[in-house]
mmCIF file as gemmi writes it, N, C-alpha and C atoms, coordinates in Angstrom:
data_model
loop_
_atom_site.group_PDB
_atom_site.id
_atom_site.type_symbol
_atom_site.label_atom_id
_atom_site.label_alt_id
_atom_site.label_comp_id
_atom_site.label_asym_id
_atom_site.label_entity_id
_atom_site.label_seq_id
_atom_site.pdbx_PDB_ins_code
_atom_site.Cartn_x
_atom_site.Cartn_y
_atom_site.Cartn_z
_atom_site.occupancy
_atom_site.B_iso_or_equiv
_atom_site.pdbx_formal_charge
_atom_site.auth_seq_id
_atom_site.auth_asym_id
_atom_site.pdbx_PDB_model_num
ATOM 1 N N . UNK Axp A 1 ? -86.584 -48.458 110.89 1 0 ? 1 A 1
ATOM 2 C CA . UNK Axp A 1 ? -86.943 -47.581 109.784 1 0 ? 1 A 1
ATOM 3 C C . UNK Axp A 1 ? -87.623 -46.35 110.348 1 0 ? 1 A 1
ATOM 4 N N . UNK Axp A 2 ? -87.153 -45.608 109.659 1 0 ? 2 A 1
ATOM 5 C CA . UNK Axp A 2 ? -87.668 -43.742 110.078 1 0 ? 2 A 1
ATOM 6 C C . UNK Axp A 2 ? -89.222 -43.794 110.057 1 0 ? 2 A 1
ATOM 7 N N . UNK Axp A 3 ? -90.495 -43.431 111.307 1 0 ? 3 A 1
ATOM 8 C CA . UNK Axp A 3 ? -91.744 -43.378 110.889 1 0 ? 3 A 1
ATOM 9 C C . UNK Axp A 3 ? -92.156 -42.285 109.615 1 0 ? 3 A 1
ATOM 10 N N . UNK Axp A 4 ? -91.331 -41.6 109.723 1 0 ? 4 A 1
ATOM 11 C CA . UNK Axp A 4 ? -91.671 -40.767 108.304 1 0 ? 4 A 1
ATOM 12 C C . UNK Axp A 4 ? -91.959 -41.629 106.875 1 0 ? 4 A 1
ATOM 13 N N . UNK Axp A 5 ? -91.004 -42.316 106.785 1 0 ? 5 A 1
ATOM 14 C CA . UNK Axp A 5 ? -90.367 -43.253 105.483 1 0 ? 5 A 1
ATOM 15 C C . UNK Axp A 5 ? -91.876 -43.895 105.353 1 0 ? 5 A 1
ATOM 16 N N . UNK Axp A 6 ? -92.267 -44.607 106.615 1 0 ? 6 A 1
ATOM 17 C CA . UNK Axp A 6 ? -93.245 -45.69 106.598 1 0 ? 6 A 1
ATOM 18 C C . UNK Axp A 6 ? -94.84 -44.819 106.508 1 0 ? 6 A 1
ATOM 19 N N . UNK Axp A 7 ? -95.058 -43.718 106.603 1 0 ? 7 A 1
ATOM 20 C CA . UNK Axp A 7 ? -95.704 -42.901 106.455 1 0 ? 7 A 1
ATOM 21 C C . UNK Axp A 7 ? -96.119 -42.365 105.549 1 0 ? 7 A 1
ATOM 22 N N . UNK Axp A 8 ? -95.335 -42.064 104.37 1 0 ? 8 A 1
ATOM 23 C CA . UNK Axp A 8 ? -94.752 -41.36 103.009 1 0 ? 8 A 1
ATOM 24 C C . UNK Axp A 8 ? -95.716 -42.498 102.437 1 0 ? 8 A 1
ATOM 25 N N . UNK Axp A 9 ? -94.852 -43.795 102.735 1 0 ? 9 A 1
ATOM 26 C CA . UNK Axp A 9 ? -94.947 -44.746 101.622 1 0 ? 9 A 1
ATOM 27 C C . UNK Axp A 9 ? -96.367 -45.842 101.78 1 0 ? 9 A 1
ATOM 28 N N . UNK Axp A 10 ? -96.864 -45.742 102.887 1 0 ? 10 A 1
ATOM 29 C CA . UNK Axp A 10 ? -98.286 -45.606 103.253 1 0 ? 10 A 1
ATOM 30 C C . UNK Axp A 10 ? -99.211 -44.733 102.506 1 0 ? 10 A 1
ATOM 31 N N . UNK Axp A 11 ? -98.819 -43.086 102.76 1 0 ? 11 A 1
ATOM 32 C CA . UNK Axp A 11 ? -99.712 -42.573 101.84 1 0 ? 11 A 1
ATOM 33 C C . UNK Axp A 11 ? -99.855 -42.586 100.449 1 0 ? 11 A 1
ATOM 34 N N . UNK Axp A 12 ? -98.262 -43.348 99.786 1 0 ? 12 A 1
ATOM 35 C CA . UNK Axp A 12 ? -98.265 -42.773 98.801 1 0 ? 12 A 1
ATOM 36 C C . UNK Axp A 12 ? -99.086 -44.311 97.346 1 0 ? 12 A 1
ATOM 37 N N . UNK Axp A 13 ? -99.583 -45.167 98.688 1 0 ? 13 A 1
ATOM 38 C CA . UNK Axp A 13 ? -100.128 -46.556 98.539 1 0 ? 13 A 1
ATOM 39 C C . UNK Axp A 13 ? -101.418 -46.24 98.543 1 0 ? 13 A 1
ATOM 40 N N . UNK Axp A 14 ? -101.594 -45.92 99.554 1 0 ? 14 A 1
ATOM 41 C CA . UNK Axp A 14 ? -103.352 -45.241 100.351 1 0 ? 14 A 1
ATOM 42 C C . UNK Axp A 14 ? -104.023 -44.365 100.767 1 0 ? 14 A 1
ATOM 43 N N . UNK Axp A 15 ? -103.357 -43.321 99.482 1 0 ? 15 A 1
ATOM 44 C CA . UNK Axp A 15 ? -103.822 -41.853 98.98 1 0 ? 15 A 1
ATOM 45 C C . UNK Axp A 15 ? -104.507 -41.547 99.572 1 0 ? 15 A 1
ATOM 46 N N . UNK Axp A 16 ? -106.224 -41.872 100.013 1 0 ? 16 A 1
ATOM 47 C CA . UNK Axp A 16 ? -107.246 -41.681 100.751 1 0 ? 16 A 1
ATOM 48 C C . UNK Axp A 16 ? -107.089 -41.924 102.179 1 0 ? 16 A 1
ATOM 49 N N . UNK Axp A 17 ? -106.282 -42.689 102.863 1 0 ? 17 A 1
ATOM 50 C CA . UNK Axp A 17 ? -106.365 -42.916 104.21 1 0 ? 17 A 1
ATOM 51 C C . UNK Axp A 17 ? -106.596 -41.22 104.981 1 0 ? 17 A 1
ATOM 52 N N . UNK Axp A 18 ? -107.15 -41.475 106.018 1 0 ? 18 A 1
ATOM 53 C CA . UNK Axp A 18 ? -106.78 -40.173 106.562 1 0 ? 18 A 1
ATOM 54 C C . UNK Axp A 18 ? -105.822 -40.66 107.756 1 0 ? 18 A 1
ATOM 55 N N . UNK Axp A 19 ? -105.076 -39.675 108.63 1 0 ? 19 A 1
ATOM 56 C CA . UNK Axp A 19 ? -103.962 -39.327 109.12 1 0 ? 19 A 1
ATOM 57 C C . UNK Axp A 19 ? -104.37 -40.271 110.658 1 0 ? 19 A 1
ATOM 58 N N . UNK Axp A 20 ? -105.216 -40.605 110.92 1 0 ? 20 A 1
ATOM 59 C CA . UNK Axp A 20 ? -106.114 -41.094 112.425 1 0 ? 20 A 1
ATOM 60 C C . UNK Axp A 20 ? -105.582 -42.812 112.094 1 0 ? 20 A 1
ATOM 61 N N . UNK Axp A 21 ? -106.32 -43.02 110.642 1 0 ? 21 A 1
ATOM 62 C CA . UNK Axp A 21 ? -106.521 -44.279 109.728 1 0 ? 21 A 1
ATOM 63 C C . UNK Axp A 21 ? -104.716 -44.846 110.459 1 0 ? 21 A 1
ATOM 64 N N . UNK Axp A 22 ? -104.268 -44.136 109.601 1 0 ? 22 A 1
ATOM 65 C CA . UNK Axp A 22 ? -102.804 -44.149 109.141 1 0 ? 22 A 1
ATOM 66 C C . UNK Axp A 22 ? -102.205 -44.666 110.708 1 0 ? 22 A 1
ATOM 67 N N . UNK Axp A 23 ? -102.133 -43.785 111.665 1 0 ? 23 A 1
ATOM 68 C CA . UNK Axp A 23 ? -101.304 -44.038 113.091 1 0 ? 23 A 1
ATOM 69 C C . UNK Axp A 23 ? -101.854 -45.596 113.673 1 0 ? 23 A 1
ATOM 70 N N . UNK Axp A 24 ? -103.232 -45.399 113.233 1 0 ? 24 A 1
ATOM 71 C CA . UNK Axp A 24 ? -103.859 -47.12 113.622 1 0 ? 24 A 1
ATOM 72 C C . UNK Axp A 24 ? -103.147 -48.438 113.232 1 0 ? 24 A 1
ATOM 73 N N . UNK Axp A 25 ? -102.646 -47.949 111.936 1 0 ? 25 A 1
ATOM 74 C CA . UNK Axp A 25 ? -102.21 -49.244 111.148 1 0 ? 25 A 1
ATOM 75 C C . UNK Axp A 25 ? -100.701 -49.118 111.906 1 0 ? 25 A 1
ATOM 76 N N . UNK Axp A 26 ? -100.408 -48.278 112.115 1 0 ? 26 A 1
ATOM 77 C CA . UNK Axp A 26 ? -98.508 -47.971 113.094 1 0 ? 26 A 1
ATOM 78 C C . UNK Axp A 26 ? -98.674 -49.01 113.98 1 0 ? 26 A 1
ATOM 79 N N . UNK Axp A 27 ? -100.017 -48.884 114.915 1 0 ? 27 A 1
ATOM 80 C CA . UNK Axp A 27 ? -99.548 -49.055 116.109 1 0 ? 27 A 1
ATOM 81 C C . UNK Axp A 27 ? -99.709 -50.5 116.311 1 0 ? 27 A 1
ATOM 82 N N . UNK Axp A 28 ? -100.56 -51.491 114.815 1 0 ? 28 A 1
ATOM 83 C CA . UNK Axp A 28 ? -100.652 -52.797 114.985 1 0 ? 28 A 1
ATOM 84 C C . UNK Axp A 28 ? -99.116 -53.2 114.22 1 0 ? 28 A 1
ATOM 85 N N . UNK Axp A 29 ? -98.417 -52.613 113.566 1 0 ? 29 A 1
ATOM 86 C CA . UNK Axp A 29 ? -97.509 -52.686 112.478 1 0 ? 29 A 1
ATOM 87 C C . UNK Axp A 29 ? -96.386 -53.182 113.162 1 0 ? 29 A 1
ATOM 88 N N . UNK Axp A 30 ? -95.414 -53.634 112.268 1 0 ? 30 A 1
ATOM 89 C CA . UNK Axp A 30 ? -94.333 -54.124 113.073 1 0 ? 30 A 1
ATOM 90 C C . UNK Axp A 30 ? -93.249 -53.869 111.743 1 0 ? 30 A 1
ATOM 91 N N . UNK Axp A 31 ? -91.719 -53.539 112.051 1 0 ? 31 A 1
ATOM 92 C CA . UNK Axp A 31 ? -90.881 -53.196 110.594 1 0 ? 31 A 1
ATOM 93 C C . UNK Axp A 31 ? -89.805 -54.172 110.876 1 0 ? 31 A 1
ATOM 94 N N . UNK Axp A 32 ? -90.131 -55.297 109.245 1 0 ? 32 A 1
ATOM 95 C CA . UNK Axp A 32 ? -89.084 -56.467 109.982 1 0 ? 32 A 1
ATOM 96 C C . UNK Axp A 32 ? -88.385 -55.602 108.286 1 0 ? 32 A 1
ATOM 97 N N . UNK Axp A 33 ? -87 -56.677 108.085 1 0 ? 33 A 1
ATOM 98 C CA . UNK Axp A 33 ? -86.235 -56.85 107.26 1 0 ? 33 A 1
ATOM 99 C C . UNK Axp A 33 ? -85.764 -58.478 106.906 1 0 ? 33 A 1
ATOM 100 N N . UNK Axp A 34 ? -85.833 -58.539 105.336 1 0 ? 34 A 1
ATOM 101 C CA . UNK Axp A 34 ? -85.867 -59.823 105.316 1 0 ? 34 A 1
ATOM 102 C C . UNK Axp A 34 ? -84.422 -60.113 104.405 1 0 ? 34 A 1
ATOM 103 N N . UNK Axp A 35 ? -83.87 -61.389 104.161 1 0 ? 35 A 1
ATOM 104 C CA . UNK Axp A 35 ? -82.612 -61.314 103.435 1 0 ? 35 A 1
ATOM 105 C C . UNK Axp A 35 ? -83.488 -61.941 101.722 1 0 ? 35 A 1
ATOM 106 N N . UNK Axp A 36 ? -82.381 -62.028 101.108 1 0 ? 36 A 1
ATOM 107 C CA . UNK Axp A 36 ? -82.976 -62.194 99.686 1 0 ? 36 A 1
ATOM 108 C C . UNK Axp A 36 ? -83.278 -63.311 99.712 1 0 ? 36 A 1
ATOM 109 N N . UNK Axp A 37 ? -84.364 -63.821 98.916 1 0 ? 37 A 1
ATOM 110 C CA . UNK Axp A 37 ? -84.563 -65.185 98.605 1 0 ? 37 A 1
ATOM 111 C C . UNK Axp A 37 ? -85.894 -65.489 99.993 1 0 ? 37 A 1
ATOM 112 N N . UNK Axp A 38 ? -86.191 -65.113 100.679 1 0 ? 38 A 1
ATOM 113 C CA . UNK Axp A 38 ? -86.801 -65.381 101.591 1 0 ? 38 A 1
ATOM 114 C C . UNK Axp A 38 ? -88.287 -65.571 101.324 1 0 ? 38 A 1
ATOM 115 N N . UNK Axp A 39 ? -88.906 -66.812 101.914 1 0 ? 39 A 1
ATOM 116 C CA . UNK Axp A 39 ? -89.956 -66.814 101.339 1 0 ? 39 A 1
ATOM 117 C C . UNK Axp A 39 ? -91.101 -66.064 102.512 1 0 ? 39 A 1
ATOM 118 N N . UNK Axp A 40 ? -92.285 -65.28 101.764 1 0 ? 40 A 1
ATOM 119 C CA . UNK Axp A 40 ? -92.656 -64.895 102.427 1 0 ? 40 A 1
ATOM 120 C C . UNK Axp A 40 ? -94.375 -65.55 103.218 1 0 ? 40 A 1
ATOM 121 N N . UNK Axp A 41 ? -94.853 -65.922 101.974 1 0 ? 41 A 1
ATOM 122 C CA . UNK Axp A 41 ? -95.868 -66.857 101.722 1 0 ? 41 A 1
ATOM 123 C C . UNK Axp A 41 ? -95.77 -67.993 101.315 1 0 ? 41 A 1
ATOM 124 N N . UNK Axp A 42 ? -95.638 -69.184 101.228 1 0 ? 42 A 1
ATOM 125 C CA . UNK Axp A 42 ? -95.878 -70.371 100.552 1 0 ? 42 A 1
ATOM 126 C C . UNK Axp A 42 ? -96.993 -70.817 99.807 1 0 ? 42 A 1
ATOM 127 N N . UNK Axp A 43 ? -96.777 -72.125 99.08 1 0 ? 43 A 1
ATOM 128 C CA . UNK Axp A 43 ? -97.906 -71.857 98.36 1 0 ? 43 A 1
ATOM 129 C C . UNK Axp A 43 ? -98.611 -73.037 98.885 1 0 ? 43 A 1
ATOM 130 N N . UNK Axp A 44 ? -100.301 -72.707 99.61 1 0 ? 44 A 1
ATOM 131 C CA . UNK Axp A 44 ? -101.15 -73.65 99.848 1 0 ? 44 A 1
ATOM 132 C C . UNK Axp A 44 ? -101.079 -73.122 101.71 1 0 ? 44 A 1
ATOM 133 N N . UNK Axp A 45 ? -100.213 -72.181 101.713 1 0 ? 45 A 1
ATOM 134 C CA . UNK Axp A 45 ? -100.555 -71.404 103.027 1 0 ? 45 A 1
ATOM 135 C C . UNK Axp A 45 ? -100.862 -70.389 102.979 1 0 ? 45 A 1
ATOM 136 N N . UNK Axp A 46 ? -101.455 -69.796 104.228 1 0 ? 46 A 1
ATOM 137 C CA . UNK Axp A 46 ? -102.018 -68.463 104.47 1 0 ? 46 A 1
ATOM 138 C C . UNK Axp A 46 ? -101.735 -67.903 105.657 1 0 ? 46 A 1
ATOM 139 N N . UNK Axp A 47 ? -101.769 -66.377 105.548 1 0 ? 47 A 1
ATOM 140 C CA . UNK Axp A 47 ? -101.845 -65.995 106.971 1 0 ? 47 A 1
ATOM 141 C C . UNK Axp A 47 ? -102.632 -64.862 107.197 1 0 ? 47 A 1
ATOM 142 N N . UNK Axp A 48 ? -102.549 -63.708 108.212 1 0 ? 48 A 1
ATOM 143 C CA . UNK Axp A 48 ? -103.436 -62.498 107.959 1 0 ? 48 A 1
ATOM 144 C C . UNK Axp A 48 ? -102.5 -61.519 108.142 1 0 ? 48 A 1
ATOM 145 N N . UNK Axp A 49 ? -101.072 -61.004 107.531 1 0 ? 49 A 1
ATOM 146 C CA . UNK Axp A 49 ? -100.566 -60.054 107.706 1 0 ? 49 A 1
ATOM 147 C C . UNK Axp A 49 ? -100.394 -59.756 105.932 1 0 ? 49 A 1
ATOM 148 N N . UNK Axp A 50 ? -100.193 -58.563 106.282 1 0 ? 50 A 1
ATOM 149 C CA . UNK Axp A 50 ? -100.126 -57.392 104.85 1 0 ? 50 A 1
ATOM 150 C C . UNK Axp A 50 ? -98.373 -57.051 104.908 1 0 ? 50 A 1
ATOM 151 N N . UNK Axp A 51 ? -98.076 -56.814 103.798 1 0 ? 51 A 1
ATOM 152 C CA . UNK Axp A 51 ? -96.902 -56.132 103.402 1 0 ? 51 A 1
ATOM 153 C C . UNK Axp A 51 ? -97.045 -54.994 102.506 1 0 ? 51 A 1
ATOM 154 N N . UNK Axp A 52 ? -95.986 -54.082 103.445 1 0 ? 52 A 1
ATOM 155 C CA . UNK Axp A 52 ? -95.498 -52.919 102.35 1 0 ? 52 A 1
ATOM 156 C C . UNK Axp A 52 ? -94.107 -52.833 102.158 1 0 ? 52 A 1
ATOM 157 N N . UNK Axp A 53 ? -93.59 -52.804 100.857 1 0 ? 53 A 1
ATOM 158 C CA . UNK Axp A 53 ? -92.338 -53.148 100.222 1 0 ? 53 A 1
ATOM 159 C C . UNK Axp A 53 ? -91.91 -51.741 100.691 1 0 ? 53 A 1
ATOM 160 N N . UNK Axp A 54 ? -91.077 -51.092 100.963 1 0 ? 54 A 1
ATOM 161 C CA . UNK Axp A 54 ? -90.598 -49.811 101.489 1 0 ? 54 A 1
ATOM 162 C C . UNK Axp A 54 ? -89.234 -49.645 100.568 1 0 ? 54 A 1
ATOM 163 N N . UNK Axp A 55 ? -88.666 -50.584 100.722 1 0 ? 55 A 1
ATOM 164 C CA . UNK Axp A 55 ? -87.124 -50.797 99.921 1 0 ? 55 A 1
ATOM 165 C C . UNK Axp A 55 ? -86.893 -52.168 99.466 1 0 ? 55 A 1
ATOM 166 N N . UNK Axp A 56 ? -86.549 -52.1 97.985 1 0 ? 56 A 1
ATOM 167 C CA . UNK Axp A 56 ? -86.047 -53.571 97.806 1 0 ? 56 A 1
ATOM 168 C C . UNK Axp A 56 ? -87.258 -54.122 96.783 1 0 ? 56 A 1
ATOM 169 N N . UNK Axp A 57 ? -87.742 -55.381 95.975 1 0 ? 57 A 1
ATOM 170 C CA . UNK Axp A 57 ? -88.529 -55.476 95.308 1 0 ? 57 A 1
ATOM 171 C C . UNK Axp A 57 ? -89.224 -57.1 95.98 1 0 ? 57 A 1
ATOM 172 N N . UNK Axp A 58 ? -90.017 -57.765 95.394 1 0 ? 58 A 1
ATOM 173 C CA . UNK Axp A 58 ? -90.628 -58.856 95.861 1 0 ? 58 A 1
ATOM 174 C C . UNK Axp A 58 ? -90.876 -59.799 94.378 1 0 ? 58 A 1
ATOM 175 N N . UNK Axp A 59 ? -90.513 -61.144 94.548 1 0 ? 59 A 1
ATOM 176 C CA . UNK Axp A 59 ? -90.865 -61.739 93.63 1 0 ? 59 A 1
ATOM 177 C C . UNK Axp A 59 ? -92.497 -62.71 93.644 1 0 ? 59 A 1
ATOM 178 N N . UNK Axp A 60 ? -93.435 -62.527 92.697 1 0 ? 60 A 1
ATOM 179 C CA . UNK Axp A 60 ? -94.699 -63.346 93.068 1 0 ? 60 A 1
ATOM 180 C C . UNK Axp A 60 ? -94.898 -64.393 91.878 1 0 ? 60 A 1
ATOM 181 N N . UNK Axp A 61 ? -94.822 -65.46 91.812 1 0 ? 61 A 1
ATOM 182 C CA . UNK Axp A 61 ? -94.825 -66.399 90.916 1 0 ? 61 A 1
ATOM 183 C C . UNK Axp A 61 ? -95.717 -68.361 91.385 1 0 ? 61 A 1
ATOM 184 N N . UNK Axp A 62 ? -96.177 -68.712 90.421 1 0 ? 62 A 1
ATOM 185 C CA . UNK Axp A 62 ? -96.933 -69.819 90.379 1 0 ? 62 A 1
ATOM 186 C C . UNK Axp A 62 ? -96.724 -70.795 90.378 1 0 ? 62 A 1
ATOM 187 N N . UNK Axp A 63 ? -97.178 -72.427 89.772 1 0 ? 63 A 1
ATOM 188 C CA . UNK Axp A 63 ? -96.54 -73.313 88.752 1 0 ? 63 A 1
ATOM 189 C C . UNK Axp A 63 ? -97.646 -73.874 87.867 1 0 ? 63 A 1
ATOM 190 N N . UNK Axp A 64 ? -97.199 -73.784 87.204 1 0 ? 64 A 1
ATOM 191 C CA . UNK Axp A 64 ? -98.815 -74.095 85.584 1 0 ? 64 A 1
ATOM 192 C C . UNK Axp A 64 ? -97.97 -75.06 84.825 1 0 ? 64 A 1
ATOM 193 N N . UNK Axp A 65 ? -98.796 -76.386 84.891 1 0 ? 65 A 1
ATOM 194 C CA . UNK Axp A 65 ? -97.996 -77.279 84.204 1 0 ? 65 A 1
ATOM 195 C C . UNK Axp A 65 ? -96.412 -77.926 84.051 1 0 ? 65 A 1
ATOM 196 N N . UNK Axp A 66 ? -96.256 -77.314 85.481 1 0 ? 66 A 1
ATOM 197 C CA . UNK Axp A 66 ? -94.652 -77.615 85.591 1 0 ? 66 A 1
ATOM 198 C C . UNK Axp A 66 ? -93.964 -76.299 85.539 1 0 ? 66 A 1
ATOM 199 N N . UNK Axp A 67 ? -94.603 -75.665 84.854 1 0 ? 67 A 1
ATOM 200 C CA . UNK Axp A 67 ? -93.387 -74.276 84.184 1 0 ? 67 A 1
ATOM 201 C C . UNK Axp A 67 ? -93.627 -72.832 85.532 1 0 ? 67 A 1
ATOM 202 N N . UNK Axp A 68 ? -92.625 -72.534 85.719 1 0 ? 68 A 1
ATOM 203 C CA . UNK Axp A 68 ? -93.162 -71.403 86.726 1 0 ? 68 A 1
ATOM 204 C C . UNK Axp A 68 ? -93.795 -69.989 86.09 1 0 ? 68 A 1
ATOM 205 N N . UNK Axp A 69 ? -94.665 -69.49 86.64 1 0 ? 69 A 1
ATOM 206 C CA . UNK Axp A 69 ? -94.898 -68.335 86.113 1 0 ? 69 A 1
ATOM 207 C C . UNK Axp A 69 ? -95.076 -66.746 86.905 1 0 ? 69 A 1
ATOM 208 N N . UNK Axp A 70 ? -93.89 -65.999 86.667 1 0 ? 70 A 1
ATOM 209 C CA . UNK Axp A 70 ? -94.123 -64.739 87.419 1 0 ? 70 A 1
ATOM 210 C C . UNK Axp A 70 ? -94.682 -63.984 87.354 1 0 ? 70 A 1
ATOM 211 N N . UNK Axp A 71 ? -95.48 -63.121 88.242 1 0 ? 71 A 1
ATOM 212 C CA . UNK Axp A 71 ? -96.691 -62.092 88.344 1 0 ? 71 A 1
ATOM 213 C C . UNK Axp A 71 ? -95.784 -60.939 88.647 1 0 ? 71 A 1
């Protein structure tokens, strides 16, 4: 992915970052691509990485009483 793209859509998340902020988060960053359906989190796990959706949408959903529920 173009660093511009990932840049844009950085700022256009974290209005306030300044430009220093911004190259920091590049240089720990990594640009995967995932296929549909893919899970990204599970539920009752954790991890310490962040996502930014750049292209494409994300589904976030629960289970309450059996029934699923999407966020």
């Amino acid at each position: 992915m173009n660093r511009e793209v990932i840049i844009k859509g950085l700022k256009g998340v974290f209005y306030e970052l300044e430009d220093h902020v911004i190259e920091q988060l590049l240089v720990f960053s990594e640009n995967i691509k995932l296929k549909k359906g893919t899970e990204i989190i599970k539920q009752g796990e954790g991890h310490d990485f962040i996502y930014l959706i750049i292209s494409g949408c994300i589904k976030s959903y629960y289970f309450n009483e059996g029934k699923e529920i999407c966020t």
